[in-house]
C-alpha positions as CSV (number, residue, x, y, z in Angstrom):
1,X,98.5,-81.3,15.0
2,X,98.8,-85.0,15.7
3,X,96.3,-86.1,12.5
4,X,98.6,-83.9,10.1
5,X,101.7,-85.9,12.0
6,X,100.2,-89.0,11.3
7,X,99.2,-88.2,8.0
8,X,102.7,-86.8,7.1
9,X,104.2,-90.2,8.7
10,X,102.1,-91.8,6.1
11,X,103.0,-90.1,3.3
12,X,107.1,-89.9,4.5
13,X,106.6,-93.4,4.7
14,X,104.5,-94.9,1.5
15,X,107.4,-92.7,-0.2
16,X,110.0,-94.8,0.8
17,X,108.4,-98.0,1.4
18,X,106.1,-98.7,-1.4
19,X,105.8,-99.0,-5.1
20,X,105.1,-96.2,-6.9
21,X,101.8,-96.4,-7.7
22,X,100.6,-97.5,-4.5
23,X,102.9,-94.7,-3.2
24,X,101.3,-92.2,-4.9
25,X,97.9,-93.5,-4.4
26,X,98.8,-92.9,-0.6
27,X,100.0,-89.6,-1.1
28,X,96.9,-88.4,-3.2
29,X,94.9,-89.7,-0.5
30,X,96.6,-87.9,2.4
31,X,96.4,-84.9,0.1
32,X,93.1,-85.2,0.2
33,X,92.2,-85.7,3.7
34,X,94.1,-82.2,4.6
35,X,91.6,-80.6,2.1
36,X,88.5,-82.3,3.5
37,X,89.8,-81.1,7.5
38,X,89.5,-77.0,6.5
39,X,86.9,-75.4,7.9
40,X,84.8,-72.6,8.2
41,X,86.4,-69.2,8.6
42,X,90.2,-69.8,7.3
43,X,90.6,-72.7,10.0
44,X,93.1,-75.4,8.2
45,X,93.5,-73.0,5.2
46,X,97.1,-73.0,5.1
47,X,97.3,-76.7,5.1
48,X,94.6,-77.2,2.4
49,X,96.5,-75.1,0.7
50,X,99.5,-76.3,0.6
51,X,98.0,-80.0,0.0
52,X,95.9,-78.2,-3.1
53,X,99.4,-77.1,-4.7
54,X,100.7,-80.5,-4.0
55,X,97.5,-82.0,-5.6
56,X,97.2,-80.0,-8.3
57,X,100.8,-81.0,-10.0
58,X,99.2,-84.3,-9.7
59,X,98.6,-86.3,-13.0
60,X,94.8,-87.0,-14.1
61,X,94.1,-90.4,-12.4
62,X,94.6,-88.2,-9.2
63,X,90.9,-87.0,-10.8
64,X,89.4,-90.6,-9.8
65,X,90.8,-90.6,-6.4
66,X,89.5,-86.7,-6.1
67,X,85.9,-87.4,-7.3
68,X,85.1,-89.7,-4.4
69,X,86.0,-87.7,-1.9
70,X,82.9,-85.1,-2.6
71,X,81.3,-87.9,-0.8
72,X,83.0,-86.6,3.0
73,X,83.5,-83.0,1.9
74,X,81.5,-80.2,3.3
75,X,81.0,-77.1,0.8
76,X,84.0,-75.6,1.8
77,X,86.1,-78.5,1.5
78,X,84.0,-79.4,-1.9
79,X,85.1,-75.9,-3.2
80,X,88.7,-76.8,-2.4
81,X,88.2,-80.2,-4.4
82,X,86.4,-78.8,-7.4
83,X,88.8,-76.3,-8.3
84,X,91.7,-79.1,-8.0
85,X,89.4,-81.0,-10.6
86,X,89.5,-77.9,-13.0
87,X,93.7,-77.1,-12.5
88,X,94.0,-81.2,-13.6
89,X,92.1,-81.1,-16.4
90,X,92.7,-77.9,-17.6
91,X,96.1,-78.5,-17.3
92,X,96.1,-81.7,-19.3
93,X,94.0,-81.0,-22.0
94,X,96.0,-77.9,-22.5
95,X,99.2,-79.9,-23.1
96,X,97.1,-82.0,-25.6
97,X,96.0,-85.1,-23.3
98,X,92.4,-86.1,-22.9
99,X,90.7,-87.3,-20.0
100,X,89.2,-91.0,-19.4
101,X,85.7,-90.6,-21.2
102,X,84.9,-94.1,-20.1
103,X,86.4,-92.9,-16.3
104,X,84.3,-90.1,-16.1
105,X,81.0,-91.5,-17.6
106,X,81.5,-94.2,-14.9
107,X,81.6,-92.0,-12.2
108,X,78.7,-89.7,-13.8
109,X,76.6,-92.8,-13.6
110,X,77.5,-94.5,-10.0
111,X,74.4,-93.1,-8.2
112,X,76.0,-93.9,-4.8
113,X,78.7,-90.5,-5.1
114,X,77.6,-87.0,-4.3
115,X,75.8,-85.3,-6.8
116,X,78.3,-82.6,-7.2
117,X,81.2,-84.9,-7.5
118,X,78.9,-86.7,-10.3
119,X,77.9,-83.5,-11.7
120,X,81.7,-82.4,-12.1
121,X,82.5,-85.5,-13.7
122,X,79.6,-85.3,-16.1
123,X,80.8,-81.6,-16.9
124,X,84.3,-82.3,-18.0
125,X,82.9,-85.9,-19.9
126,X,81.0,-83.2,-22.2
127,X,83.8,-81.0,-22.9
128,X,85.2,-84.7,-24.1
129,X,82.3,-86.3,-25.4
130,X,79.5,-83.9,-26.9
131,X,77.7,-86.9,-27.6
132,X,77.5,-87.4,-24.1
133,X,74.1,-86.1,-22.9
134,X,72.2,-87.9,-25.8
135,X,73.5,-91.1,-24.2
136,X,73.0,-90.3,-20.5
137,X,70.0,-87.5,-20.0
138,X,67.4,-90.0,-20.7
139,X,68.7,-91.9,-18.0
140,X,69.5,-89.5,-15.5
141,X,66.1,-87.7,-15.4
142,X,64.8,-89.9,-12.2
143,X,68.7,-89.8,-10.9
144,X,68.2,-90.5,-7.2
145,X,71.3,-88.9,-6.5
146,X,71.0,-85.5,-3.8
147,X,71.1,-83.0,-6.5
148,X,67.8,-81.5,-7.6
149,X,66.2,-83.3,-10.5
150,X,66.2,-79.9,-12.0
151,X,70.0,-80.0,-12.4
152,X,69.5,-83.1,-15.2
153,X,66.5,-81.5,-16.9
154,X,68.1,-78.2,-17.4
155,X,71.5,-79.8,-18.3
156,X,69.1,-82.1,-21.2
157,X,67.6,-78.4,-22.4
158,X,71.0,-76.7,-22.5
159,X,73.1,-77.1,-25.4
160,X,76.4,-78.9,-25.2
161,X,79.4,-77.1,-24.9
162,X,81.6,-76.7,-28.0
163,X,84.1,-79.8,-28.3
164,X,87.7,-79.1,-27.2
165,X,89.7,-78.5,-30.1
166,X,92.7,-81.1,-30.4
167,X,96.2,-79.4,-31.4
């Protein structure tokens, strides 16, 4: 009870207090941080749930802030995270607005992130960029990240999704 108070106090205040971005940054962040506190067994459900509606409405640089955090979050939590991922990006390449390729290949690359954050990333930069796993397979084969080795092999043998049609 006293974390979400504090984290609420944060959020109430960065609101009020800061710029917007910065404001927003905060907020994302303490969105976040609810998500990565549910455990096992429904405990914090109703709060990651409320903190995944609020996160969810969020625009698609709350995507950058999102990926990192695969880095803390247990599978549960990561479940939580990855289906915020998806709503985004769904959502805004429904209403016609693409992702950051150059965003997303970043974070595909920076071996210091969770696999499956990096894996995510990587996912929705195909569905952007089919030219992507010419460019970064070969590279990725001896990825020291903590996914299985396996994951980049099959992912080079697999074809690429179709392109996303732009209307």
């Amino acid at each position: 009870m006293k974390m979400t108070l504090s984290i609420l106090s944060v959020v109430l205040i960065s609101s009020v207090a800061l710029p917007g971005s910065v404001s927003a940054d905060l907020n994302t962040k303490a969105l976040i941080d609810l998500i990565l506190t549910v455990g096992r067994e429904g405990e914090g459900n109703r709060k990651a749930s409320a903190a995944w509606r609020e996160l969810t409405q969020l625009g698609p640089d709350a995507l950058f802030q999102i990926l990192p955090a695969f880095d803390q979050a247990d599978p549960v939590a990561a479940n939580w995270l990855r289906s915020a991922v998806d709503a985004i990006a769904e959502r805004e390449l429904t209403n016609g607005r693409p992702l950051s390729v150059a965003k997303l290949e970043a974070f595909a690359r920076e071996t210091k992130h969770n696999g499956s954050g990096r894996r995510l990333a990587y996912e929705w930069l195909v569905k952007m960029d089919p030219a992507a796993p010419a460019r970064l397979l070969p590279k990725m084969l001896d990825d020291p990240g903590d996914e299985p080795s396996s994951f980049w092999t099959r992912m080079r043998n697999r074809p690429p999704p179709p392109p996303i049609a732009n209307s």
